[in-house]
C-alpha positions in Angstrom: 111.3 -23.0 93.6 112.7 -25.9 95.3 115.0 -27.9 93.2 114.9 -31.8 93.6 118.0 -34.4 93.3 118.2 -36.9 90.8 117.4 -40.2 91.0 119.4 -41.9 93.6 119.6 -45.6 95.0 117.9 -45.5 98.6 120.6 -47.2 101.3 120.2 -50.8 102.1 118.5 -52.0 104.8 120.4 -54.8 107.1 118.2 -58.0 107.7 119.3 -60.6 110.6 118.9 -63.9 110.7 116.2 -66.7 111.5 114.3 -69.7 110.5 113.7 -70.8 107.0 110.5 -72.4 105.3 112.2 -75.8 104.6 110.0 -74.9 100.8 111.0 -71.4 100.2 113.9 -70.4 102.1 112.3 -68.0 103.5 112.8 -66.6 106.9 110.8 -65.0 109.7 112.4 -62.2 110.0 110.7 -58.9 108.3 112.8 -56.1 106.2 111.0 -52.7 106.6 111.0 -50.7 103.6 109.2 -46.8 103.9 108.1 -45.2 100.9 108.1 -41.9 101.6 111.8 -42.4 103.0 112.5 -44.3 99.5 110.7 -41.8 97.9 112.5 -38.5 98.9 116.2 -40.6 98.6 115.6 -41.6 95.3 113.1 -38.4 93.6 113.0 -35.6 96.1 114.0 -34.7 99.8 110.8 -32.8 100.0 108.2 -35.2 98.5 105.3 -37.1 100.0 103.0 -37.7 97.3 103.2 -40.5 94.8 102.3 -38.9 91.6 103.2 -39.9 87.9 104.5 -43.2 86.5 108.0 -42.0 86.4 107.9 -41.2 90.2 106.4 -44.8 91.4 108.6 -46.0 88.6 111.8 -45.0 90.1 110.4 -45.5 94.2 109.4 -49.4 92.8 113.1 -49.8 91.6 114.8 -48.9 94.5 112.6 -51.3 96.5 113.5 -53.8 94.6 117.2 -53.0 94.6 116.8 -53.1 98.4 115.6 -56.4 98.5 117.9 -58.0 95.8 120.8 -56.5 97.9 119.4 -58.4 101.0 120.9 -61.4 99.8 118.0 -63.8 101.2 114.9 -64.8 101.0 112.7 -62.5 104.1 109.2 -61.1 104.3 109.7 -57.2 102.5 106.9 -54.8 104.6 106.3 -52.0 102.2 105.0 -48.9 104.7 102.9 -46.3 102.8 102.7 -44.1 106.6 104.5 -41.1 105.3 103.2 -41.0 101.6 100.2 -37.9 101.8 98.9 -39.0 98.3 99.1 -41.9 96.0 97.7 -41.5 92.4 96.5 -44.4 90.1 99.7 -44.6 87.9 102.0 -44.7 91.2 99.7 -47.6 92.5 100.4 -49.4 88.9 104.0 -49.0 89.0 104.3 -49.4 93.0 102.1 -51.7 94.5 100.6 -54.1 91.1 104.0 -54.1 89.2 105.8 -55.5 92.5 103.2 -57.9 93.6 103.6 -59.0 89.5 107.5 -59.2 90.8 107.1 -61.3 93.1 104.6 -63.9 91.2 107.3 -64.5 88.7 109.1 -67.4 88.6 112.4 -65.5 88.2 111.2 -62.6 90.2 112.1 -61.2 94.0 112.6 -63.5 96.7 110.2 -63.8 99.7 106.9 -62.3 100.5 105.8 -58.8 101.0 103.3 -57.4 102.9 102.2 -53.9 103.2 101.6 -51.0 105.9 100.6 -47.7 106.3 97.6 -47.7 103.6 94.8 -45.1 104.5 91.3 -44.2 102.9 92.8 -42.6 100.5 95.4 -44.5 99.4 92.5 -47.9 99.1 90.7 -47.1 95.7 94.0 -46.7 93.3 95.4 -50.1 95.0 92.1 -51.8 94.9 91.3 -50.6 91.3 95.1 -51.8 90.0 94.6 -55.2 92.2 91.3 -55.8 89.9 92.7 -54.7 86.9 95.9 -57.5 87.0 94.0 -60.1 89.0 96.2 -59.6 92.5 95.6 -59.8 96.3 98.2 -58.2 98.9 98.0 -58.2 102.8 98.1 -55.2 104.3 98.6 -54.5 108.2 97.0 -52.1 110.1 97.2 -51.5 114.1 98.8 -54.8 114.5 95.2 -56.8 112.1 96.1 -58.3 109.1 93.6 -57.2 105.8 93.3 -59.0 102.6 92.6 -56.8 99.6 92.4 -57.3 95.8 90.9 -60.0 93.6 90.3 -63.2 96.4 87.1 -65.6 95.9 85.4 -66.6 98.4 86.8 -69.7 99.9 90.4 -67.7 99.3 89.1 -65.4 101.6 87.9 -67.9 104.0 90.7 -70.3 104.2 93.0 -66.9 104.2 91.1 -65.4 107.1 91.2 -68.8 109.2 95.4 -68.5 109.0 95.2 -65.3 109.7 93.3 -66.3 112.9 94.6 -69.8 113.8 97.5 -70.2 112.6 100.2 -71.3 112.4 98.3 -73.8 111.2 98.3 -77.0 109.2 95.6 -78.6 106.8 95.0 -81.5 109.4 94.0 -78.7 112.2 92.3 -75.5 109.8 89.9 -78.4 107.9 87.5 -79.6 111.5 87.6 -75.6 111.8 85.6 -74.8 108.5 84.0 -78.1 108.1 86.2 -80.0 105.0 88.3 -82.6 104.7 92.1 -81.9 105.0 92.4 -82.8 101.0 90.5 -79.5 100.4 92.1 -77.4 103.4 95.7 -78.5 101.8 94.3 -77.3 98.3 93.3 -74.0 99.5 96.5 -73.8 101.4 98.8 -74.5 98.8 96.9 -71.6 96.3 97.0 -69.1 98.7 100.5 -70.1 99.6 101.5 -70.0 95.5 100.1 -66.5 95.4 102.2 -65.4 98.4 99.3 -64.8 101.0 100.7 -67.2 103.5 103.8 -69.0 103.9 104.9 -71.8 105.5 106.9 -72.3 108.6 107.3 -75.0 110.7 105.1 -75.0 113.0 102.1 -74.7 109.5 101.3 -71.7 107.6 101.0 -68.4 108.9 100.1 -64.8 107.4 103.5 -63.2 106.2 104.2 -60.6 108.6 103.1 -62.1 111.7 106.4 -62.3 113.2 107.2 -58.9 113.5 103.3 -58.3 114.9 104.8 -60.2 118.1 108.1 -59.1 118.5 
């Protein structure tokens, strides 16, 4: 019988530098963050699945110790790639009780963004999205993917960033049609719930730097 280590803090992860959102603070520059490496440093050397609340309980604190350590405000990619299996009480404490970290006003810094999420890891995250009102953006193969509770003009004006951007209300509202009051209203909610940020050059999908480096 294989006998697992106790609960240990993962290592930090070394961010550089780069631009900040002259709102935020936060930077271009993306801090990786794999689960299942986070996962067998701070449960198991052997794991791969994500299975009971005290396992995602533990993986989600040692995210979060990562980033605080970080020092700045960056865009945090979360990759599922090397996690097998991902039960319903994992995606609670994981992916819902971070995204509810970030919202806070007093919570992490910075966005995150997710990788790495397969067919089988989509209906526990979709069903905890639901449950506690909560969208994330996930990348796949480069393609950014909105999941979770978005309306429809969220998903529109989110999808039109994710396209056109970066992008400012002035140049997104001739694209679908609205005047640039609306466009900057749309902007600014997505941009509250951390689904775009802003950079100078206008608002941009978090995570699209590192899709062009």
């Amino acid at each position: 019988m294989h006998r697992c280590a106790p609960v240990r803090r993962a290592p930090r992860v070394p961010v550089p530098g780069g631009r900040r959102d002259p709102i935020s603070g936060v930077r271009d520059v993306t801090m990786n963050i794999d689960v299942g490496t986070v996962l067998r440093g701070t449960v198991c050397d052997l794991y791969s699945n994500l299975v009971t609340r005290p396992t995602g309980a533990a993986v989600r604190n040692a995210i979060e110790q990562q980033v605080l350590e970080v020092g700045g405000t960056v865009v945090t990619i979360i990759d599922f790639s090397h996690v097998n299996l991902l039960d319903f009480s994992c995606a609670d404490e994981i992916v819902a009780k971070l995204l509810l970290r970030y919202a806070g006003e007093d919570g992490l810094p910075g966005f995150v963004t997710f990788r790495g999420i397969h067919e089988g890891h989509i209906d526990p995250i979709e069903t905890v999205l639901e449950r506690h009102a909560l969208a994330l953006v996930s990348w796949y193969e480069g393609e950014a993917e909105l999941f979770g509770d978005v309306n429809e003009a969220e998903r529109v004006h989110w999808e039109a960033v994710r396209d056109h951007g970066p992008i400012w209300a002035d140049a997104l509202a001739p694209l679908l049609a609205e005047s640039e009051a609306t466009a900057a209203f749309h902007l600014d909610q997505l941009r509250s719930r951390r689904l775009i940020m802003r950079q100078d050059d206008g608002y941009t999908v978090p995570g699209t730097a590192e899709r062009g480096a």
